[in-house]
BAGU-854862 format. One record per residue (C-alpha): residue in one letter; chain; x, z, y. Coordinates in nm, 2 decimals. Layout:
N
a:A:X:Z:Y
...
END
This chain:
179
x:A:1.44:-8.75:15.14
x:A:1.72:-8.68:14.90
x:A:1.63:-8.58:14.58
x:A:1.75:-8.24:14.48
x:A:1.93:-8.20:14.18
x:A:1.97:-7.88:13.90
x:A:2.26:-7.79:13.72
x:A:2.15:-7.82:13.35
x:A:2.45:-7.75:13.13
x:A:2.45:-8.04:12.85
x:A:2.32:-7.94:12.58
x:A:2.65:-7.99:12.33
x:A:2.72:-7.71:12.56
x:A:2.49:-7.49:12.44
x:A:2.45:-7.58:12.08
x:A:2.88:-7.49:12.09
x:A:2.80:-7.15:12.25
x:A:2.51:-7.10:11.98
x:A:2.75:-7.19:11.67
x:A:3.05:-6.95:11.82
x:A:2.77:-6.67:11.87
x:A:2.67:-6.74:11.46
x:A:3.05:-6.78:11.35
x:A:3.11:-6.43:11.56
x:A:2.82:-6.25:11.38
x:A:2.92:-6.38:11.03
x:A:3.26:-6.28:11.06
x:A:3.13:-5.90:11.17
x:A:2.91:-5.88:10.89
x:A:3.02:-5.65:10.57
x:A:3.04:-5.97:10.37
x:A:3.36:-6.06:10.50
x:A:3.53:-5.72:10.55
x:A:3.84:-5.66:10.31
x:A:3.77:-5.51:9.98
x:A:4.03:-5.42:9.71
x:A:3.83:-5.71:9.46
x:A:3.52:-5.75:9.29
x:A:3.36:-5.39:9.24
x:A:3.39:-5.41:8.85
x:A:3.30:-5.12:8.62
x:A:3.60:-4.96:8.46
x:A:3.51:-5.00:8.06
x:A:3.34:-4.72:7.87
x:A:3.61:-4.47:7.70
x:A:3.74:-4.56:7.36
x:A:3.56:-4.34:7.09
x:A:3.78:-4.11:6.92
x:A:3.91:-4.20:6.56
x:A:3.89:-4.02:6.28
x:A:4.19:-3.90:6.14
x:A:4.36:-4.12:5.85
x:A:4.25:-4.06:5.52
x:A:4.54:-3.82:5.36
x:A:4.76:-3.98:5.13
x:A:4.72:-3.97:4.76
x:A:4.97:-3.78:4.60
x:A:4.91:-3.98:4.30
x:A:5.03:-4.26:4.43
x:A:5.36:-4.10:4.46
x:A:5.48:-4.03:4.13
x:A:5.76:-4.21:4.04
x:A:6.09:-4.02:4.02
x:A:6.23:-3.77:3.75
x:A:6.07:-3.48:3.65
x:A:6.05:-3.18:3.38
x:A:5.87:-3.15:3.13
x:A:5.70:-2.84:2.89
x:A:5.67:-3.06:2.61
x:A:5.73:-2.86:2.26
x:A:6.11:-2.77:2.28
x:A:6.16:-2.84:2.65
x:A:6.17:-2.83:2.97
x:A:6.25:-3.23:2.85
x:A:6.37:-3.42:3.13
x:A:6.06:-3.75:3.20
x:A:6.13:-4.02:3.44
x:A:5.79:-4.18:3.58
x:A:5.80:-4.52:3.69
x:A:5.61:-4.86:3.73
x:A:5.49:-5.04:3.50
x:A:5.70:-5.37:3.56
x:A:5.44:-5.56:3.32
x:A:5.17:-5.44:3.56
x:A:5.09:-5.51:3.88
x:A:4.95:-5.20:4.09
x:A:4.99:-4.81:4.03
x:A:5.05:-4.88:3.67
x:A:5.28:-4.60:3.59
x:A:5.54:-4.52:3.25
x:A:5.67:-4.19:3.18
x:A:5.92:-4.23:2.92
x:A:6.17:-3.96:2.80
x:A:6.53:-3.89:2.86
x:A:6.60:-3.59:2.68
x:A:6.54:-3.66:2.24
x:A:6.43:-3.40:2.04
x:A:6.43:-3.36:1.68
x:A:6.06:-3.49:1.64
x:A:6.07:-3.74:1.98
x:A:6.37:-3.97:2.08
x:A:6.49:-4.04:2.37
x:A:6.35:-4.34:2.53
x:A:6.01:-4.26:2.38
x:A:5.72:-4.40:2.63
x:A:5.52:-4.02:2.67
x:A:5.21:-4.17:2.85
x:A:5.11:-4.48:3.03
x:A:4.83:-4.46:3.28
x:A:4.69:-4.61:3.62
x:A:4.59:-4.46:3.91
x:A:4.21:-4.34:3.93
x:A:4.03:-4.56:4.23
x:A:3.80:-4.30:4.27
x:A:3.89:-4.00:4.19
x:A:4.22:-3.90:4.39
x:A:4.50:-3.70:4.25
x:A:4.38:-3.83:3.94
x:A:4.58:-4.08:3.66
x:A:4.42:-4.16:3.35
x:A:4.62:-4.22:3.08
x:A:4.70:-4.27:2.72
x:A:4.97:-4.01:2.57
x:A:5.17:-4.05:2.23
x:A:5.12:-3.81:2.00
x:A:5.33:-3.74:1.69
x:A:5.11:-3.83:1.41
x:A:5.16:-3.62:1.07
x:A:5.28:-3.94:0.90
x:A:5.63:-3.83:0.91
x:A:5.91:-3.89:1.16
x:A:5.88:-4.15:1.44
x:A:5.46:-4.19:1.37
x:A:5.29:-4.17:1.73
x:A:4.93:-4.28:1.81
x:A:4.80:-4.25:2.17
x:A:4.52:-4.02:2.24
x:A:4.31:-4.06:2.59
x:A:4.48:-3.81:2.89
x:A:4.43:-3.76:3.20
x:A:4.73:-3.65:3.47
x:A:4.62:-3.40:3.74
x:A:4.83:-3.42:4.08
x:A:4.85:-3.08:4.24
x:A:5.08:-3.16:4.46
x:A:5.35:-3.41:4.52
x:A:5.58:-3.16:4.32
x:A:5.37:-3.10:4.06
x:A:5.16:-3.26:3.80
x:A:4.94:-3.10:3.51
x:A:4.87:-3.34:3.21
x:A:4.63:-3.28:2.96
x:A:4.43:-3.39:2.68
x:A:4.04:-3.52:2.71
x:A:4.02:-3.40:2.40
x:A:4.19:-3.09:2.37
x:A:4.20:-3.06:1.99
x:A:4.38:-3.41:1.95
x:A:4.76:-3.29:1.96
x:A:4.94:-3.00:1.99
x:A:5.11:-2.86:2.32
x:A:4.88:-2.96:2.55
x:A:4.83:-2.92:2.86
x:A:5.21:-3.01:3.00
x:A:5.34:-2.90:3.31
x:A:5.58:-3.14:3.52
x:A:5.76:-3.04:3.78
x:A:5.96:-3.30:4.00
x:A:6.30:-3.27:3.96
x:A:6.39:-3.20:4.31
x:A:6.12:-2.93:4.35
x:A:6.26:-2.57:4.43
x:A:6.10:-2.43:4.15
x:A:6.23:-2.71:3.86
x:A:6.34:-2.57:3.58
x:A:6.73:-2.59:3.43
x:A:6.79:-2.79:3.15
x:A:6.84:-2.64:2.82
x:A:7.19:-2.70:2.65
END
C-alpha cells in the first residue's frame, strides 16, 4: 500500500515566520517610536548676582578743583603721581599767594584699600621759618561725593586753616575765582 505522506512545512519556513513575528513586535515597541532626543534635564537656573560693588569716588579725583585755602577759593589741580604707579595722587597749586606760590605741591596721598572714599595723605604746611618754609603734616582727604572732597588734618592743631573744602571745578556749586 502506498505510504501516505504529511505536508510538514520546512522548518527554514518557520524559523523565517518566527524572526518576522520578533522583528514586527520590536519595531511596535516604545523603544523605537520617534522622540524629539534623549530626555535630558534642562540645567538648574543661574543664581542671581549681586549687584557690582559701587565705584569709589576716590578713585576719581583727578581734574581741577577749588580750593578754601587761606586767601582762596585757590584753584588745585589733582593728578597722578607719574613717579608712582597706582592711585598715587598730587594736588599742586595754580593760583600763588603771597605766602604759597604757584606750582606748590599742597598734598600727596594714596588711595586708602580699605577704607573707601578715603585718601591719606601728607599736606604742606607753611612753617614759621619765614617765606617758602613748608613741612608736611599727616592728612587725610574725605570723598563726599565725586564733586566734592573735604581735607583735613589728623592732627588738627598742626596748621592753620584746616579743614579745606574742594569743590570740582565743573560742579554747579564751584566757586568764582577771585581777581
Amino acid at each position: 500500500m502506498p505510504r501516505a505522506t504529511i505536508d510538514r512545512p520546512r522548518s527554514s519556513t518557520v524559523s523565517i515566520a518566527l524572526l518576522l513575528a520578533c522583528l514586527i513586535a520590536a519595531c511596535n515597541s516604545q523603544s523605537f517610536k520617534e522622540s524629539n532626543g534623549p530626555s535630558i534635564l534642562p540645567p538648574p537656573p543661574a543664581p542671581v548676582q549681586p549687584p557690582a560693588p559701587p565705584m569709589n569716588p576716590a578713585r576719581q579725583l583727578d581734574g581741577n578743583w577749588y580750593a578754601t585755602y587761606p586767601d582762596g577759593p585757590l584753584r588745585v589741580v589733582i593728578g597722578l603721581d607719574p613717579m608712582l604707579r597706582g592711585r598715587n595722587y598730587v594736588a599742586t597749586l595754580v593760583d600763588g599767594t603771597k605766602k604759597i606760590p604757584a606750582g606748590q605741591v599742597m598734598w600727596r596721598g594714596t588711595v586708602d584699600q580699605y577704607v573707601p572714599n578715603l585718601v591719606r595723605a601728607e599736606q604742606a604746611c607753611l612753617s614759621s621759618g619765614g617765606p617758602g618754609s613748608v613741612r608736611t603734616v599727616k592728612a587725610r582727604v574725605i570723598v563726599n561725593d565725586p564733586e566734592h572732597l573735604t581735607e583735613e588734618l589728623v592732627d588738627p592743631k598742626s596748621c592753620a586753616g584746616f579743614p579745606v573744602k574742594y569743590t570740582r571745578a565743573s560742579a554747579a556749586d564751584a566757586p568764582q575765582r577771585k581777581n
